[in-house]
N, CA, C and O of each residue as an XYZ file, in Angstrom:
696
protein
N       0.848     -1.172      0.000
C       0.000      0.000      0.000
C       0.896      1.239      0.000
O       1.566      1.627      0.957
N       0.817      1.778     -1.152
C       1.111      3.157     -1.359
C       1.149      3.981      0.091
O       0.520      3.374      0.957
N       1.701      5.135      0.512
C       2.065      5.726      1.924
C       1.841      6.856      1.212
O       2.294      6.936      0.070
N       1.019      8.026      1.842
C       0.327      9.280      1.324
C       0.919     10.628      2.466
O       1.094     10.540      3.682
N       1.093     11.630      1.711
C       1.588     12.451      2.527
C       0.397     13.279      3.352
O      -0.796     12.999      3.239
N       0.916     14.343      4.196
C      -0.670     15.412      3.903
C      -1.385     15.633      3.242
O      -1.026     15.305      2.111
N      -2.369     16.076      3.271
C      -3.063     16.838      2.270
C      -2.839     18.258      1.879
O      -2.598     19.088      2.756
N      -2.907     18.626      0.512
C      -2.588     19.633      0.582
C      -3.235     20.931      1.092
O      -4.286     20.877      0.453
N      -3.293     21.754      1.619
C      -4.208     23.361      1.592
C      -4.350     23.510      0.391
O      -3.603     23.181     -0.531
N      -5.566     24.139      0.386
C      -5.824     24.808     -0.705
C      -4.889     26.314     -1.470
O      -4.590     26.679     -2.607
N      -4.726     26.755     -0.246
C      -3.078     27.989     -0.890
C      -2.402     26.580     -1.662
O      -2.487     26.339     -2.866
N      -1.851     25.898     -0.835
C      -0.527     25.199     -1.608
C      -1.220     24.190     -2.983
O      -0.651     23.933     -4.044
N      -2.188     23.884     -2.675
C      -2.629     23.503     -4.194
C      -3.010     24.422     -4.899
O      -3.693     23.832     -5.736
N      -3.040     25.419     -5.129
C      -3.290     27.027     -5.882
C      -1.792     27.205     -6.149
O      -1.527     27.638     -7.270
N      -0.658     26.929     -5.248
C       0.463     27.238     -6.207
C       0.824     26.237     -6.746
O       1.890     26.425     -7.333
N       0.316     24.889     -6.867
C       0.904     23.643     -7.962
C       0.384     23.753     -9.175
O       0.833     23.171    -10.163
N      -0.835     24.695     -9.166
C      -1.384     24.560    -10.278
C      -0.924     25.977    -11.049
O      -1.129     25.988    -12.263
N      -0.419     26.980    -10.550
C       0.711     28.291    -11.477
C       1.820     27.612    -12.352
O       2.046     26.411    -12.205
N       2.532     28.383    -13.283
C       3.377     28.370    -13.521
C       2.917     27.391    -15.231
O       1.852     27.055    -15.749
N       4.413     27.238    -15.615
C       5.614     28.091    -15.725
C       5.395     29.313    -16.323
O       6.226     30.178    -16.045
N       4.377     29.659    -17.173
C       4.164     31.523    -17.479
C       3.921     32.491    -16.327
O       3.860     32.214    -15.129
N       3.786     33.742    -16.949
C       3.384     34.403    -15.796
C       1.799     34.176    -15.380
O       0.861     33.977    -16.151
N       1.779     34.243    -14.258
C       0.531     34.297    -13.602
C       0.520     35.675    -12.580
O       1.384     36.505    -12.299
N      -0.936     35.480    -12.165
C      -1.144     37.173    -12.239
C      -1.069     37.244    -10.368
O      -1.947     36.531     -9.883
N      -0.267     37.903     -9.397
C       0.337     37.631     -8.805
C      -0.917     38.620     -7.409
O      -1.117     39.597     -8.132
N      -1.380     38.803     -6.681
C      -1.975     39.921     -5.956
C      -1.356     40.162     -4.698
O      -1.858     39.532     -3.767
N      -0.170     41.084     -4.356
C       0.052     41.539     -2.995
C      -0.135     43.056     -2.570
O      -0.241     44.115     -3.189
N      -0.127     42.650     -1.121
C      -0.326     44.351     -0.524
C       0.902     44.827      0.405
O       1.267     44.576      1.554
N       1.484     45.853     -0.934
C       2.866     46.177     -0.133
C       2.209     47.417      0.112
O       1.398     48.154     -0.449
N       3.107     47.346      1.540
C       2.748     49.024      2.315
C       1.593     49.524      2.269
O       1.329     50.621      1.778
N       0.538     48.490      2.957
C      -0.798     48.921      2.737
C      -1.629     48.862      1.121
O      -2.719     48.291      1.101
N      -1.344     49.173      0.433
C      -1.882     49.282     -1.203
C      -2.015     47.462     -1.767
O      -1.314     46.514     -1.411
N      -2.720     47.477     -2.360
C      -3.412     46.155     -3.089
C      -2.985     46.250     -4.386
O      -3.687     47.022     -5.039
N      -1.951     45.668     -5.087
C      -0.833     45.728     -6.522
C      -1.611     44.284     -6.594
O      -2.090     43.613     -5.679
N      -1.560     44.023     -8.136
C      -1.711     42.883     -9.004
C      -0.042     42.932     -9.856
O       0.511     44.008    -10.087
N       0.501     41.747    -10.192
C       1.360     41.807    -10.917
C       1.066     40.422    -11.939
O       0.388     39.521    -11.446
N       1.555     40.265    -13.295
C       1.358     39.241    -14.004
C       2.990     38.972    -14.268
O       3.641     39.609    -15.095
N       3.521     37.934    -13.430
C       4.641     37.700    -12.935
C       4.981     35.967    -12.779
O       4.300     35.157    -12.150
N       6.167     35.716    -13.509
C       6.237     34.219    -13.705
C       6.283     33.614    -12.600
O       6.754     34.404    -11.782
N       5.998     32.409    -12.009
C       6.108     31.887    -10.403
C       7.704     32.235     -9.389
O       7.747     32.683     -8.244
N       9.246     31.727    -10.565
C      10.516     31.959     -9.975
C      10.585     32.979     -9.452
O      11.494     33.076     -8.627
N       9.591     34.332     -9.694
C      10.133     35.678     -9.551
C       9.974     35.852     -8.552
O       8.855     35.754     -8.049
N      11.735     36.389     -7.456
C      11.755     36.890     -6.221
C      10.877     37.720     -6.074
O      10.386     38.304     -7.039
N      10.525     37.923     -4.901
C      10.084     38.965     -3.868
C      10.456     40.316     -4.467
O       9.712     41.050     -5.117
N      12.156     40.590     -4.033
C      12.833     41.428     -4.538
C      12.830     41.982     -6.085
O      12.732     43.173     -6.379
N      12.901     41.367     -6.616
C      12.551     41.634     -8.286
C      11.320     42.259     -8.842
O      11.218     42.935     -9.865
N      10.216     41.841     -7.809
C       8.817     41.954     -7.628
C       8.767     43.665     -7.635
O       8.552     44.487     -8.526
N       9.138     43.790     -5.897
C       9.064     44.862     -5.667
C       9.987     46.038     -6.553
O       9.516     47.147     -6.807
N      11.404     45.602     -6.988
C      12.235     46.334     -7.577
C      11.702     46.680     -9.057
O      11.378     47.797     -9.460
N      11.686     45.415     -9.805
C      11.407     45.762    -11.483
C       9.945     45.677    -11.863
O       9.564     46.300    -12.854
N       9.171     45.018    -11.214
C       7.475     45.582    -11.728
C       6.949     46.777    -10.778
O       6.535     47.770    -11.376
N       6.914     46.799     -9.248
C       6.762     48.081     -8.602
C       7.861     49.336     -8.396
O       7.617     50.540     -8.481
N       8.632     48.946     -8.217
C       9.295     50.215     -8.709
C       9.843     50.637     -7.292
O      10.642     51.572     -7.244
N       9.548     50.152     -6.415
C      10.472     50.249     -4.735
C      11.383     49.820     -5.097
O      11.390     48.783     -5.760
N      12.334     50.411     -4.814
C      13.874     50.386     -4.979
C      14.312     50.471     -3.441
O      15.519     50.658     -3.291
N      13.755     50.395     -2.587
C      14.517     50.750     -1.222
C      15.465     49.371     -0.711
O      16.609     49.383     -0.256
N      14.859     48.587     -0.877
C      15.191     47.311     -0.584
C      16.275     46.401     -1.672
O      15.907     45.864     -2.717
N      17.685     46.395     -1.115
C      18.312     46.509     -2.236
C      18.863     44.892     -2.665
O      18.653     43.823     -2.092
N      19.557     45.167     -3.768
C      19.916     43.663     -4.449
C      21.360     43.184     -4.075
O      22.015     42.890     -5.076
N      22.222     42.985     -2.523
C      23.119     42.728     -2.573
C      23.679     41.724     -2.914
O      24.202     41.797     -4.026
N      23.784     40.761     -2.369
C      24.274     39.428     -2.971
C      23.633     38.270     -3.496
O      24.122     37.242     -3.966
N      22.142     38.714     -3.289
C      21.016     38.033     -4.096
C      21.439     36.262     -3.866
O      21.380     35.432     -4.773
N      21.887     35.954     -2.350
C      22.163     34.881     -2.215
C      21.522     34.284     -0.307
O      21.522     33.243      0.350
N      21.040     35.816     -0.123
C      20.746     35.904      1.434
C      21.249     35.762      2.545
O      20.929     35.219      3.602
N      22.530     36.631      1.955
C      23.851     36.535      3.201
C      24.078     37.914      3.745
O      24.500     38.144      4.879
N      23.727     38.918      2.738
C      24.015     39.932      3.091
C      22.921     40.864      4.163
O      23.323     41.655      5.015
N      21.586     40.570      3.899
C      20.718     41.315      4.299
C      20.361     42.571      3.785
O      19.594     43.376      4.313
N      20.861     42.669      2.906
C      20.084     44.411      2.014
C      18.837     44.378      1.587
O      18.158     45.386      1.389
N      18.423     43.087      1.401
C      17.289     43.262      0.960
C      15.517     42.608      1.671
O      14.417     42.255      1.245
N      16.505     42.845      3.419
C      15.396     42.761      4.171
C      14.250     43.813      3.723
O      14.395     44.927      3.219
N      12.801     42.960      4.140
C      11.319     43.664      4.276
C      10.747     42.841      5.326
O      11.343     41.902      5.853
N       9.549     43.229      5.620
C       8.908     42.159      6.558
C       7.588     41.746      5.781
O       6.930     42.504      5.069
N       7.286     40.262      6.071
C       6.448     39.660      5.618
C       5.426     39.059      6.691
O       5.556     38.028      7.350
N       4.090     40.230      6.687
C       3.421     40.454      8.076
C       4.058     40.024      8.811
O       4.080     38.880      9.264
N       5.031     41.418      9.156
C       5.840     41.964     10.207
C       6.786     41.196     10.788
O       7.253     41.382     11.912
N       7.161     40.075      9.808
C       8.419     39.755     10.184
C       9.565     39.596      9.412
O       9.342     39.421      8.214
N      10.405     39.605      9.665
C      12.062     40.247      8.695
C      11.666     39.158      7.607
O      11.169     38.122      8.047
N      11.782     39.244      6.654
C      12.101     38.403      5.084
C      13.300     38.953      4.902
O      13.781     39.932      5.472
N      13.879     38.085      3.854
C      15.154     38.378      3.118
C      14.372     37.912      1.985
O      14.074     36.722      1.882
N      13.857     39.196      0.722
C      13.339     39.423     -0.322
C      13.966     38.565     -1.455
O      13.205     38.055     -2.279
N      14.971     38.422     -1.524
C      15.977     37.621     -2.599
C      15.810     36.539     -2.216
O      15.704     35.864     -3.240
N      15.707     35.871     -1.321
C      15.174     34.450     -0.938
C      13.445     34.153     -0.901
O      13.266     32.952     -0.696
N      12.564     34.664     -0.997
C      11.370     34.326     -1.115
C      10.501     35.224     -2.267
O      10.406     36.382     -2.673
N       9.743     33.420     -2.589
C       9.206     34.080     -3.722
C       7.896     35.098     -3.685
O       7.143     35.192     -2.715
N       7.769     35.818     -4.884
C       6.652     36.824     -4.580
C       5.184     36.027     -4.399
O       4.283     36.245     -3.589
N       5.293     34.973     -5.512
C       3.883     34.382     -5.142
C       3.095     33.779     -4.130
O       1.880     33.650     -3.983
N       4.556     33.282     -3.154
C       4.905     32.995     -1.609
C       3.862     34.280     -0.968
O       3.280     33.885      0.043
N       3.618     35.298     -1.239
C       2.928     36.170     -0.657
C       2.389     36.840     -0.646
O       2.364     37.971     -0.160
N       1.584     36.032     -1.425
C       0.040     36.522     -1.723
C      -1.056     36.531     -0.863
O      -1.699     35.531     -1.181
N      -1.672     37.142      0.120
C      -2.812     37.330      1.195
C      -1.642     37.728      2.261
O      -1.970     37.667      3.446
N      -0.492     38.073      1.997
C       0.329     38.386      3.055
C       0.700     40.111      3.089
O       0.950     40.753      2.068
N       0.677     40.692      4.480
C       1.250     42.130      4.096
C       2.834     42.579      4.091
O       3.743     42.565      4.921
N       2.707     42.921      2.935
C       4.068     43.177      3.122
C       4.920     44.956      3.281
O       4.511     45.973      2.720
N       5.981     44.868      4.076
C       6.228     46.152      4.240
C       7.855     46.581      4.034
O       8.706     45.966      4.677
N       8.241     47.660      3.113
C       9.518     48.113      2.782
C      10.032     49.263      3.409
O       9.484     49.851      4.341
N      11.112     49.573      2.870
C      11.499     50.794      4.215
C      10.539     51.855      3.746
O      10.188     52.555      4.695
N       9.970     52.226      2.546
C       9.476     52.968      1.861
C       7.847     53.265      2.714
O       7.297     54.350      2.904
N       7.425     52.017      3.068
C       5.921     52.778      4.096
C       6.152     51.741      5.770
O       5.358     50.952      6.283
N       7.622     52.194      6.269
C       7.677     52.021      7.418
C       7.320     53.686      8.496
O       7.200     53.973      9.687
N       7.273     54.370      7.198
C       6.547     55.742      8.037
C       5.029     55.521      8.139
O       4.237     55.228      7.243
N       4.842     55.706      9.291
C       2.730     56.180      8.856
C       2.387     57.937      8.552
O       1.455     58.371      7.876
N       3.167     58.529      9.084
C       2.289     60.289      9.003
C       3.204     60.362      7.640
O       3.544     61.544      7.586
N       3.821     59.607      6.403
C       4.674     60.975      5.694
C       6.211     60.976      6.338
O       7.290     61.010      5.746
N       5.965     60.933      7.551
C       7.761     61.793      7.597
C       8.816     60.372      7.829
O       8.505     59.291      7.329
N       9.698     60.498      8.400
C      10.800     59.955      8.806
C      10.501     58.672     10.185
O      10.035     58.994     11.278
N      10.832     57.442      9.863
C      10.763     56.969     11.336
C      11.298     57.465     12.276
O      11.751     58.608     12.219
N      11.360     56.757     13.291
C      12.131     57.185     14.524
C      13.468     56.045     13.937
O      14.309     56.801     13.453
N      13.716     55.322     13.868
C      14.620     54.891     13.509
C      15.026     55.176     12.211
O      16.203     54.837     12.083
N      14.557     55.660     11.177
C      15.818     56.212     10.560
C      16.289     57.649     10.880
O      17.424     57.910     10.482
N      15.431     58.905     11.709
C      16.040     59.524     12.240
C      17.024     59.243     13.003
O      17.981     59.999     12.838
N      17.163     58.430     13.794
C      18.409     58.009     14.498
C      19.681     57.574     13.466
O      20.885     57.643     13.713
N      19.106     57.165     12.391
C      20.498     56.352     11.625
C      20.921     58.153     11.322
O      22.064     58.580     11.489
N      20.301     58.613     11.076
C      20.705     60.215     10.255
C      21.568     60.335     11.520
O      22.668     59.785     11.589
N      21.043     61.071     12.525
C      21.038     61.285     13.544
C      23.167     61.042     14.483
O      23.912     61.942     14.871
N      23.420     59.403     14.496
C      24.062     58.868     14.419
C      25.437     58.387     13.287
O      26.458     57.702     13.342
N      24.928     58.969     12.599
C      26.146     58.841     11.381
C      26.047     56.968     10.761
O      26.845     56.406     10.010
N      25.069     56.518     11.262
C      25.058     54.944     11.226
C      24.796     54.457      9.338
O      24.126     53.500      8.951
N      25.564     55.468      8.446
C      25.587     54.311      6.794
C      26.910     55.365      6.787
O      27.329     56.228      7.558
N      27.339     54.803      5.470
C      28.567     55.513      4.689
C      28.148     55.183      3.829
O      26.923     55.311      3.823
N      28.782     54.545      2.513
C      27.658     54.249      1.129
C      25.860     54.482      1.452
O      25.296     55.475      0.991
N      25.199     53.584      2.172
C      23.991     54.097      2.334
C      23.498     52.726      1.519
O      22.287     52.512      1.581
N      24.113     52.002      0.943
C      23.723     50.757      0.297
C      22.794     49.867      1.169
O      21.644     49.545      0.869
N      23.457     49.526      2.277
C      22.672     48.275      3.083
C      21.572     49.325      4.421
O      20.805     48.788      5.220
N      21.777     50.624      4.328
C      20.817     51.208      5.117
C      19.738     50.641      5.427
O      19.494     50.015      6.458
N      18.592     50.992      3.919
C      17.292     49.960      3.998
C      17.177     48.807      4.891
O      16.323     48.686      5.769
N      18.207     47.870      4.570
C      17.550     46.418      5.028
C      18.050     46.303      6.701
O      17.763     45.455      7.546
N      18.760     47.309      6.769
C      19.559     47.422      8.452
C      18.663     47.966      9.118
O      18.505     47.534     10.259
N      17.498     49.440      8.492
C      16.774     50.059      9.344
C      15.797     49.148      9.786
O      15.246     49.083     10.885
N      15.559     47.979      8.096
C      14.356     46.903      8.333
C      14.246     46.186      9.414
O      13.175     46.015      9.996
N      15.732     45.538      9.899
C      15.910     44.831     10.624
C      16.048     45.251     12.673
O      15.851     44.799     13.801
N      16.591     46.582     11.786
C      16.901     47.340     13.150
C      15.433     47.793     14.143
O      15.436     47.704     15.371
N      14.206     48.290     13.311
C      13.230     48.573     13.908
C      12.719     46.909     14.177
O      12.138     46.638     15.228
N      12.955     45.982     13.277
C      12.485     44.349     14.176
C      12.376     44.117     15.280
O      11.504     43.916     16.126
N      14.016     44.200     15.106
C      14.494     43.557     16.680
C      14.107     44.851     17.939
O      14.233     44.673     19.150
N      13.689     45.961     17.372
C      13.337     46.707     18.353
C      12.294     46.460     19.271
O      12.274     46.467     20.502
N      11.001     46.131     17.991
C       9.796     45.256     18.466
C       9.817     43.648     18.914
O       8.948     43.027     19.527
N      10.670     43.339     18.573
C      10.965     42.004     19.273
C      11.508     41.731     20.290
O      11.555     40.574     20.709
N      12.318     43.290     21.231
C      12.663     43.078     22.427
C      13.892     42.393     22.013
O      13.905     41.195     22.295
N      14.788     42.791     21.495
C      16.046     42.284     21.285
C      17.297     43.358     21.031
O      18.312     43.252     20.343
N      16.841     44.347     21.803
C      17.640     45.386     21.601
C      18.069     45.834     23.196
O      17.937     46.994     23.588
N      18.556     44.827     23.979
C      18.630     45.446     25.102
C      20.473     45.648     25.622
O      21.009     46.180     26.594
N      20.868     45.095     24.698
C      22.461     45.885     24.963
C      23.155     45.313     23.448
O      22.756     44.631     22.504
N      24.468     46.048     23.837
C      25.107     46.023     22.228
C      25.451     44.629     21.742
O      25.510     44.380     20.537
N      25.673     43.733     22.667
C      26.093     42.292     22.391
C      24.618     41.911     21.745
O      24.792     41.551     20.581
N      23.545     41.883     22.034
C      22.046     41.201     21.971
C      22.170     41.881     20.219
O      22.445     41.382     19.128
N      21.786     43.309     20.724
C      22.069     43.924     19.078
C      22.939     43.083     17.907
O      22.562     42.407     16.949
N      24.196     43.411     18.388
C      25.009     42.470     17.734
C      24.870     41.344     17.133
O      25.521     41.083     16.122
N      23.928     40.442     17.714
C      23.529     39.023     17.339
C      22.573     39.274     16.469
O      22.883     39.342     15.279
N      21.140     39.473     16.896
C      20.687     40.158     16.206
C      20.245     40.817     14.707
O      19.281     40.713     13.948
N      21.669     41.640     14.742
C      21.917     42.380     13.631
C      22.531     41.466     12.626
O      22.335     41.802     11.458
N      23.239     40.371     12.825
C      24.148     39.804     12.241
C      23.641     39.396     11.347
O      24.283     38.353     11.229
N      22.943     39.387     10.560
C      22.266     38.550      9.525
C      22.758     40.431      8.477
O      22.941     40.363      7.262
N      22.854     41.529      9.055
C      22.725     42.281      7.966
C      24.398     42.690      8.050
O      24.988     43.089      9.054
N      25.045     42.437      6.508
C      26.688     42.979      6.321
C      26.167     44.739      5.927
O      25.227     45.276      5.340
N      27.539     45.212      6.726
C      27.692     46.464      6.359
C      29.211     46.436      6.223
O      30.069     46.306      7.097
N      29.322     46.587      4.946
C      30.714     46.628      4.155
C      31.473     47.861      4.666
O      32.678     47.852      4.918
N      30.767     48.784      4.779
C      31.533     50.257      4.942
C      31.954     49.824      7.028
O      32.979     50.219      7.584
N      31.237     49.277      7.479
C      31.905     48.782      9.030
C      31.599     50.279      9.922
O      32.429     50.803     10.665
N      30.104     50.850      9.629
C      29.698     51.630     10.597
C      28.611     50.784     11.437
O      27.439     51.160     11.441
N      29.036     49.574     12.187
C      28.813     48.619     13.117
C      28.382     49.672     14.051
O      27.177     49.717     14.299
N      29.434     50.822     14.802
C      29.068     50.952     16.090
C      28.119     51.745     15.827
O      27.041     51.693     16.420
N      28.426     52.686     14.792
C      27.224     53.737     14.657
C      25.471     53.152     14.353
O      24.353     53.587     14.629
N      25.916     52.175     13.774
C      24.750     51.449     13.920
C      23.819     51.120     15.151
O      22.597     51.259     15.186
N      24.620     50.669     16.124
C      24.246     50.073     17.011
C      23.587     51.510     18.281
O      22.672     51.621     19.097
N      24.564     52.239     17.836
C      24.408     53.868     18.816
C      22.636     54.137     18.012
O      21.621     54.084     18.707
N      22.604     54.367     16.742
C      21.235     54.159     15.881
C      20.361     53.971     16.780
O      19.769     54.736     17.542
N      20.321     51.949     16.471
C      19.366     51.418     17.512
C      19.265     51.667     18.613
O      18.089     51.769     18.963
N      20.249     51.883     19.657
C      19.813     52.592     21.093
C      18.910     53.596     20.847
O      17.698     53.384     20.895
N      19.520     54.992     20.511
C      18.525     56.069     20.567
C      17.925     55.373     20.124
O      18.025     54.336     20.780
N      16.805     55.167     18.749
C      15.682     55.238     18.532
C      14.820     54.342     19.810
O      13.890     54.876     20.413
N      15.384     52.590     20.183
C      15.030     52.212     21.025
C      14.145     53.143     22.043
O      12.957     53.422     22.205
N      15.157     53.399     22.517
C      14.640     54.813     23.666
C      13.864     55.545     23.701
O      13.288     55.890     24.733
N      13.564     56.139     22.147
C      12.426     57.086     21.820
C      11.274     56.299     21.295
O      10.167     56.834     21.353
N      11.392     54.974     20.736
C      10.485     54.543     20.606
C       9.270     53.924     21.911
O       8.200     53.422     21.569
């Protein structure tokens, strides 16, 4: 007798039956409801970068080592280059681009300003992504915790401490 696995959900049998053309993709980044007609392989990142047009979230090593191209995927850290867009569909998703609610500036990226915490400014995005995370996750309670933490995001230019000075203040004000 044949041995049967789960059954599938209905999400996961909805994505066996996509592909290989594009299929027409529906997520809600930063609040807003986007349709995309987008082949199944297509990252997250690619998603947001070459059919929407958010660029905040960047393409570093497109291997998910670096962390530039953290977002959260209802509200928790993704690494965009590793998951696919169709992966998140009924899911909200959020970029540094509507981590403000009024319009202005977070509190945490005022602090990165604030702090001197980028030099290139390359891996900013996915550091602030990560940095306001662990804020809400209660993982920001000294520089070692930070440190760990943070480690998933490279900052080539090695403004580590300023980083970390970043996350305190805002911590604080948040």
């Amino acid at each position: 007798m044949p041995v049967r696995g789960p059954a599938l959900t209905e999400q996961d049998a909805a994505l066996l039956e996509q592909g290989p053309g594009p299929v027409r993709v529906g997520l809600s980044v930063n609040g807003a409801k986007r349709t995309l007609d987008i082949e199944p392989r297509v990252s997250l990142l690619d998603a947001l970068r070459e059919h929407l047009h958010l660029t905040g979230a960047k393409k570093g090593c497109d291997q998910g080592t670096c962390g530039a191209c953290t977002v959260w995927v209802d509200g928790r850290r993704a690494l965009a280059c590793l998951t696919l867009a169709v992966t998140c569909e009924g899911r909200e998703i959020t970029t540094v681009e509507g981590l403000s609610e009024d319009g202005g500036l977070h509190e945490m990226q005022r602090a990165f300003i604030a702090e001197d915490a980028f030099q290139c400014g390359y891996c900013t995005p996915g550091q602030i992504m990560s940095a306001v995370a662990l804020v809400h996750e209660g993982h920001a309670g000294d520089d070692d915790e930070i440190k760990e933490w943070m480690s998933g995001n490279i900052c080539r230019c090695a403004a580590y401490p300023h980083i970390r000075a970043a996350i305190r203040t805002a911590r604080d004000r948040m």
